[in-house]
VOTOR-777156 format. One record per residue (C-alpha): residue in one letter; x, y, z. Coordinates in steps of 0.25 Angstrom, whole numbers, padded with zeros to 4 digits, always signed. Layout:
// residues N
AXYZ
...
This chain:
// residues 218
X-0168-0078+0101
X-0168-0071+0115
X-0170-0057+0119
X-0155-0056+0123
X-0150-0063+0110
X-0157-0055+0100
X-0152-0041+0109
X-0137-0046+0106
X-0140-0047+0092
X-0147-0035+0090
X-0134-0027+0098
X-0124-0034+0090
X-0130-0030+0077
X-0131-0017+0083
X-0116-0015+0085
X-0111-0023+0072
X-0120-0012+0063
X-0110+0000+0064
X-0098-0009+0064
X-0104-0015+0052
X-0108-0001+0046
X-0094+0005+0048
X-0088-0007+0042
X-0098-0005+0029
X-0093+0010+0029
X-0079+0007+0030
X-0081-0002+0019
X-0087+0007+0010
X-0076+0019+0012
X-0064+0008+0009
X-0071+0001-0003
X-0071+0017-0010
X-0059+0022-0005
X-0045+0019-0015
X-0035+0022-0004
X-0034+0016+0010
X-0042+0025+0020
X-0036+0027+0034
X-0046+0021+0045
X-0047+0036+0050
X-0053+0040+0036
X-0062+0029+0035
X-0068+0032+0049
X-0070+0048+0045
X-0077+0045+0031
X-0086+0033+0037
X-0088+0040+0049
X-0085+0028+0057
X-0080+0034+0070
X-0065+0030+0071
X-0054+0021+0066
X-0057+0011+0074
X-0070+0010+0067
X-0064+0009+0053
X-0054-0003+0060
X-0065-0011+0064
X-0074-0009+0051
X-0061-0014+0044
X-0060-0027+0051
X-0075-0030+0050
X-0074-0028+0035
X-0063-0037+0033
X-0068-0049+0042
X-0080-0047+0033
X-0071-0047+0021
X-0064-0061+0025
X-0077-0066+0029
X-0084-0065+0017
X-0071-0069+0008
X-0072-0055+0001
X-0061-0052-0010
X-0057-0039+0000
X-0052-0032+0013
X-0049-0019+0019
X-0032-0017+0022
X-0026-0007+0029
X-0016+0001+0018
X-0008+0013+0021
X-0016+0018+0032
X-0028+0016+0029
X-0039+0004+0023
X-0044-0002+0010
X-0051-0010+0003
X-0042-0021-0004
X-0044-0034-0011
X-0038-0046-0004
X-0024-0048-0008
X-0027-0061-0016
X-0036-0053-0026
X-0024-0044-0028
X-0019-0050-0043
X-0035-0050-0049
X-0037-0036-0043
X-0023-0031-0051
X-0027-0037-0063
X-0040-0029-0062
X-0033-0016-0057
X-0023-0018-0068
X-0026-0008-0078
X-0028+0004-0069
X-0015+0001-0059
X-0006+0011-0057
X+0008+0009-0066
X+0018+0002-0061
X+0029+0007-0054
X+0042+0005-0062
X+0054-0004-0057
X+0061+0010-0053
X+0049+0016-0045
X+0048+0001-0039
X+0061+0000-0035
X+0061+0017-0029
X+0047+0015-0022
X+0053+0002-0015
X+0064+0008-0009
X+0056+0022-0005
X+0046+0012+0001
X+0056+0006+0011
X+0067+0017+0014
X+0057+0029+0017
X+0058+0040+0018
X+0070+0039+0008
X+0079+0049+0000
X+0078+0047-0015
X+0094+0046-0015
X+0092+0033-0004
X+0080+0028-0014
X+0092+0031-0028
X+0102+0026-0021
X+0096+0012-0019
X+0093+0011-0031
X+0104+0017-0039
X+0095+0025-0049
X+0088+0039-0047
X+0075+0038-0043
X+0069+0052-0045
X+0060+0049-0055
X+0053+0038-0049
X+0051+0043-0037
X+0043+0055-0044
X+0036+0045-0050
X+0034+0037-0038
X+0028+0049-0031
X+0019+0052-0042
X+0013+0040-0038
X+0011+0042-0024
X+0021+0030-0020
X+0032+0040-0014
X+0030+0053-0007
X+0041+0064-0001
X+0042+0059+0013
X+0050+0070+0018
X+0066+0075+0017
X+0079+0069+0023
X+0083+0077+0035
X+0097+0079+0026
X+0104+0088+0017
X+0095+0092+0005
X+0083+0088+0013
X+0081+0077+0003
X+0066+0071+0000
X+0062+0058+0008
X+0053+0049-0001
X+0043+0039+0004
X+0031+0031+0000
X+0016+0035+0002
X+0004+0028+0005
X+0001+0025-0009
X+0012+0018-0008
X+0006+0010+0003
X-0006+0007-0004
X-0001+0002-0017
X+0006-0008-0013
X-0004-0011-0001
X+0004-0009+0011
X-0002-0003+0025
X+0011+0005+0027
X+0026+0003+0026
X+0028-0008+0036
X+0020-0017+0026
X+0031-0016+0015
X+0038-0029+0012
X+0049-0031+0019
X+0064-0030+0012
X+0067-0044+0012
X+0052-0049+0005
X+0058-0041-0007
X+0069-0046-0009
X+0071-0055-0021
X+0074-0070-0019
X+0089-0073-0022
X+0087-0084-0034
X+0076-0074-0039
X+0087-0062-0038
X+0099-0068-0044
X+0101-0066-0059
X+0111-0072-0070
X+0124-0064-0073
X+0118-0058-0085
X+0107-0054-0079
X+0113-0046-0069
X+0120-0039-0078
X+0110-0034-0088
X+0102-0031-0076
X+0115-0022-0071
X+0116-0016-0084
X+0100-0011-0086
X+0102-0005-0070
X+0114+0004-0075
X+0105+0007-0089
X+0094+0012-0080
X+0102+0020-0070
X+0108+0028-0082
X+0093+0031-0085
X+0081+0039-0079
X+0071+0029-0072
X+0057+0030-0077
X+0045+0028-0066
């Protein structure tokens, strides 16, 4: 190997030592965290130097990631980046989580988080009037669980309470923010999945009034 050969080398290893280092600290404050880190937090704890350095480290990891075939990656949810297996690992690592996942969100609370989720900020009046029921309860319960937040007041009479979602919300359901929601249409049930016999509809009709007449539980 020549003079000049063996001086690029030895300057190339030279510059790839910090990238790689900031890449190994970056990796090592996602793999402890449990909630997304902004790029700006990440820098600060790992003393990296800037947001851009966090970026960089992040892409290096993930082609390293792909390269080797691991099981991983790093994404970037509600504002900030974590640690996720890839998405086709998703059913074995419920099954493991199974037992300590949080409960599930009733029918109701489903149903209330979806419509807070897509017309916020709303009026709980807007949020019962959509579905025809009152929803007082379970948006309690719903901001007990840090899905909903107070997202201001209406510039009306009364000063009524806006509600909207937080960004537990987003990391739930694995969303960067709002724009990656689903779009209206994508939930929409298929017609021949939607139709039901006569009788069906009926008894259907019959358990919605039943349920109206009581108090919803969470």
């Amino acid at each position: 190997m020549s003079d000049s050969s063996a001086g690029e080398e030895t300057q190339v290893d030279q510059v790839d030592a910090p990238e790689a280092e900031a890449a190994a600290t970056v990796e090592a404050i996602l793999f402890a965290s449990e909630k997304p880190l902004p790029a700006a937090k990440v820098s600060e704890i790992g003393e990296l130097g800037g947001v851009r350095a966090v970026r960089k480290a992040v892409e290096r990891l993930n082609e390293q990631y792909e390269q080797s075939g691991r099981t991983f990656h790093i994404v970037e949810i509600a504002g900030g980046y974590q640690m996720q297996t890839q998405p086709e690992y998703n059913e074995v690592v419920s099954r493991l989580s199974a037992s300590r996942r949080e409960s599930r969100l009733s029918q109701a609370a489903m149903e209330t988080l979806a419509i807070v989720a897509y017309r916020q900020p709303v009026l709980r009046a807007d949020i019962e009037a959509i579905r025809g029921v009152a929803c007082g309860e379970v948006l309690r319960g719903l901001m007990e669980k840090n899905l909903v937040r107070i997202a201001g007041r209406a510039e009306e009479i009364g000063r009524p309470i806006l509600y909207g979602t937080t960004k537990h919300f987003l990391e739930i359901f694995g969303l960067a923010n709002l724009k990656d929601l689903p779009e209206v249409e994508q939930l929409r049930i298929p017609q021949s999945k939607a139709q039901k016999p006569a009788d069906q509809n009926a008894a259907d009709q019959d358990d919605e009034e039943d349920d109206a007449e009581e108090s919803e539980e969470f």
